[in-house]
N, C-alpha and C positions, 0 to 999 in steps of 0.2 A: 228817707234817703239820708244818708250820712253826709257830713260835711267831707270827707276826703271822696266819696262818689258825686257829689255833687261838680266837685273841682275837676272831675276823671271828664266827669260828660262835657264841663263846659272847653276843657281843652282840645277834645276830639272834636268838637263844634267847630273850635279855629282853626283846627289844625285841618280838617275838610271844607272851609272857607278859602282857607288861603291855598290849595292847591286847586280850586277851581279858577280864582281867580287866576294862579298862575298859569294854568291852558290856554285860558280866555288870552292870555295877554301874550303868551307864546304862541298860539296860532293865528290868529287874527291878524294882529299886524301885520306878519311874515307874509301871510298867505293871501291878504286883499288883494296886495298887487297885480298878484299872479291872477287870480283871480279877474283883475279886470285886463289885463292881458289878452286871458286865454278870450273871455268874451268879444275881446276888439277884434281879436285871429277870426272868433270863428261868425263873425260879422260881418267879415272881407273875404273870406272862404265862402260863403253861403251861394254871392251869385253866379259865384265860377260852378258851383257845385249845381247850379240849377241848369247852366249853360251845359256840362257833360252830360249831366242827366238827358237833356232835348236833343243833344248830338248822337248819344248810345241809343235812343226811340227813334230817329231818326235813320240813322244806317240799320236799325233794325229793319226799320219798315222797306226801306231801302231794299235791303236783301230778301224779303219776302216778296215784293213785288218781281222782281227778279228771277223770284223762282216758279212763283204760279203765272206769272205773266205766259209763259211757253206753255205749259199745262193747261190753262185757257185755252190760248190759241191753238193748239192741238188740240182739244175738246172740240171748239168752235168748228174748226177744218173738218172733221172727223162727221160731226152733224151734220155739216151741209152736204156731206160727201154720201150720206146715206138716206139723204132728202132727195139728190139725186133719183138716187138708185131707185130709191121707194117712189117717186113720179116716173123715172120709166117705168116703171113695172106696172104702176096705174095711174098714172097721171099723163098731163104733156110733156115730160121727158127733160124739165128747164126749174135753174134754177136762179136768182137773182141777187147780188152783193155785192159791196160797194169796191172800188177800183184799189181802194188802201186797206179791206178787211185779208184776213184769211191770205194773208204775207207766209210764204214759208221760207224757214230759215234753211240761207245758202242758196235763194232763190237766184242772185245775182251771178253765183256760179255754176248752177247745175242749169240753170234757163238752155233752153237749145233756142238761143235768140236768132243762132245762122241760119235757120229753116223758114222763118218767116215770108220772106222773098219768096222763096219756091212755092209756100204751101199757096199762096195766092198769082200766082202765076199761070196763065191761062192756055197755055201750051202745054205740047204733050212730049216735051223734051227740057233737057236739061239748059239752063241760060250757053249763051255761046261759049262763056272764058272756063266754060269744063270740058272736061275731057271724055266723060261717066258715058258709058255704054244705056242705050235705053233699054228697062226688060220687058219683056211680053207682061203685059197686064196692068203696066205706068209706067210713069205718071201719066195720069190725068187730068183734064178739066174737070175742077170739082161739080157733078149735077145741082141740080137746085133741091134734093135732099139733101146735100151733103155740102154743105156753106159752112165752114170752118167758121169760131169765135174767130172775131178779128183783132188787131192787138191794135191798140190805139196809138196813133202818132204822138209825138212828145206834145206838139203843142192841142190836143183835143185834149177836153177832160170831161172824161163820162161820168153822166150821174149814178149808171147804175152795169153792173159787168151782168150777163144772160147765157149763162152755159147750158147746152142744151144733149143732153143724152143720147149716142147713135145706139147701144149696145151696152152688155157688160163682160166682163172676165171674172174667170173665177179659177185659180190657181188652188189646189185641195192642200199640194204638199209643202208650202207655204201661208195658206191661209188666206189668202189673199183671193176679196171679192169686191170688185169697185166696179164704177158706170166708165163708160167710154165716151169720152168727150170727140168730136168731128175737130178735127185741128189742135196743133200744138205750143199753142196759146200760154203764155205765165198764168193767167188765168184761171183756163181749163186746166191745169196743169195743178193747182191749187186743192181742185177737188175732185179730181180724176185721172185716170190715164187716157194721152192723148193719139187719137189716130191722126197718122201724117197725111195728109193728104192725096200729096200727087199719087202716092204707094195705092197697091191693088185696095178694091173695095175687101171690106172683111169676108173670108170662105169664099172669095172667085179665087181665080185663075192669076197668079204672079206671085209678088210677096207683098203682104201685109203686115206693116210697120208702127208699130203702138212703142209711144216713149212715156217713162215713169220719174217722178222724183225718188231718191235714195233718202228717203227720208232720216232723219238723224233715228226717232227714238224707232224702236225693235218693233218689225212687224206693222210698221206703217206705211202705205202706198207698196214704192217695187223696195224697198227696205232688204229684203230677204232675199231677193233674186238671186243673189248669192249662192246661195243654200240650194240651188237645184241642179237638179243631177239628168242628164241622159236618160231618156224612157220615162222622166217624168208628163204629165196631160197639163195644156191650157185648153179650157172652155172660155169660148165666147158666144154669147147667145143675141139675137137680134129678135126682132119683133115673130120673124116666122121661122127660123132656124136654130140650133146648138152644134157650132164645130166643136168636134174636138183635133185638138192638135197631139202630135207625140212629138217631143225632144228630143233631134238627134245630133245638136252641134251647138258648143260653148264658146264664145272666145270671149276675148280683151283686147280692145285695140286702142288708137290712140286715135283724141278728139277729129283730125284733119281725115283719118282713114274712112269716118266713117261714112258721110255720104257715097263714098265708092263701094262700101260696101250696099248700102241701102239700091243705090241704081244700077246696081252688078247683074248679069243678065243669069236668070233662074228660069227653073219648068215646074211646073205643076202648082199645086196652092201652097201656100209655103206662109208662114208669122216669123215675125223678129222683134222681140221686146228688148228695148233700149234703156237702159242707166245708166247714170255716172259711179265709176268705181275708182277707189275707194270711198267709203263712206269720208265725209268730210272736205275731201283732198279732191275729189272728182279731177283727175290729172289724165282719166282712160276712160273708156264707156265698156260696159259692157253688155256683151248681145246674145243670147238665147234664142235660141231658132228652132223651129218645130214645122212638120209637116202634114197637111191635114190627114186625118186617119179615118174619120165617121162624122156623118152628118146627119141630122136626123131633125125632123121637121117639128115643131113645137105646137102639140094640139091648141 
């Protein structure tokens, strides 16, 4: 190596010395501060950041609960309602759950809590402060088969609610196949559709009156009652018989009307299935009436 290559290399030596050192010394300084800055921010950020985080798992959970909680209880409803059915069919006809289980929602508004009174009333007329014509066939004194679920007084608190199966229905063109519970009980009402009491026994002579919840989701309990048309069949079956009924009159009337209609004087065997209408709003019931057409005896 030559003395003037020698010189070459040792100046590029310094000359790449001294611009390292000049980054070192232009970033560093400048940049520590910030540097411990941003650390001190994101020190003081951390336990807000951990508090959203438990608040966003939180409303999360929150809202899941929220949604399967009714999907539950609709499942829950749904099973007992078909343990029912499956003990009448072979069993003792009863079923048993606790007084705060199997809550349906709008039960506070769709409840026919005005019928209580009457369904346990042991005359065969209407209380004195009405007016309501009596019809051939009821009310009655309920027999000792036929003992409506009873509703419990505010201050009783049962340990265990006992619904017990007279019968079932079976609506084809709605879907609809549920047990009949003996009285119109919140209760009974919970996992069945309820026979009113004083009203004629189911398939005699008067009119026989079964009330349903409008339940919210599609197709559940009298849900669809809606949806039936004139000349459509209910079947109701009992231990030895299957009416059938035909459809020949719809209406919609309002809450106060209806007992006049229920104790309005009729001939022959005659159903009237009872819901609140509109879904939701229950502001009118509505009544579906049929007339027995065939009865035929259950081997």
């Amino acid at each position: 190596m030559t003395v003037t290559q020698y010189e070459d290399k040792n100046e590029q030596d310094r000359l790449k010395s001294e611009q390292q050192t000049t980054e070192v010394q232009t970033t560093s300084p400048a940049q520590e501060p910030d540097r411990q800055r941003t650390g001190r921010i994101r020190k003081k950020r951390k336990p807000v950041l951990v508090v959203l985080d438990m608040l966003i798992v939180a409303l999360a959970l929150t809202g899941l609960a929220l949604i399967l909680k009714p999907i539950i209880n609709h499942r829950q409803q749904d099973q007992v309602s078909q343990e029912l059915l499956d003990n009448f069919n072979h069993g003792d006809g009863t079923v048993t759950f606790d007084p705060d289980q199997l809550v349906v929602d709008g039960e506070d508004i769709e409840y026919f809590s005005d019928f209580d009174e009457y369904e346990t009333a042991p005359t065969t007329s209407k209380p004195a402060d009405t007016n309501y014509t009596t019809q051939p066939g009821g009310p009655t004194k309920p027999s000792s088969d036929l003992t409506p679920t009873p509703e419990p007084t505010p201050t009783e608190a049962p340990e265990k609610i006992v619904v017990r199966a007279i019968a079932r229905i079976e609506i084809p063109d709605i879907n609809v196949n549920m047990p009949i519970a003996e009285g119109t009980s919140k209760y009974n009402l919970r996992v069945a559709i309820g026979h009113y009491t004083p009203s004629a026994t189911l398939g005699k002579e008067g009119r026989s009156v079964l009330l349903g919840h409008r339940m919210y989701s599609y197709g559940r309990h009298f849900n669809r009652l809606g949806e039936m048309e004139i000349g459509d069949v209910i079947i109701i079956e009992d231990k030895q018989f299957r009416y059938t009924y035909t459809v020949d009159k719809i209406d919609r009337i309002l809450p106060y009307d209806l007992l006049k209609e229920i104790y309005a004087p009729v001939e022959g065997r005659r159903i009237m299935l009872v819901t609140c209408d509109p879904i939701r709003v229950a502001s009118h019931r509505l009544l579906v009436r049929g007339e027995l057409t065939k009865t035929e005896a259950i081997p």
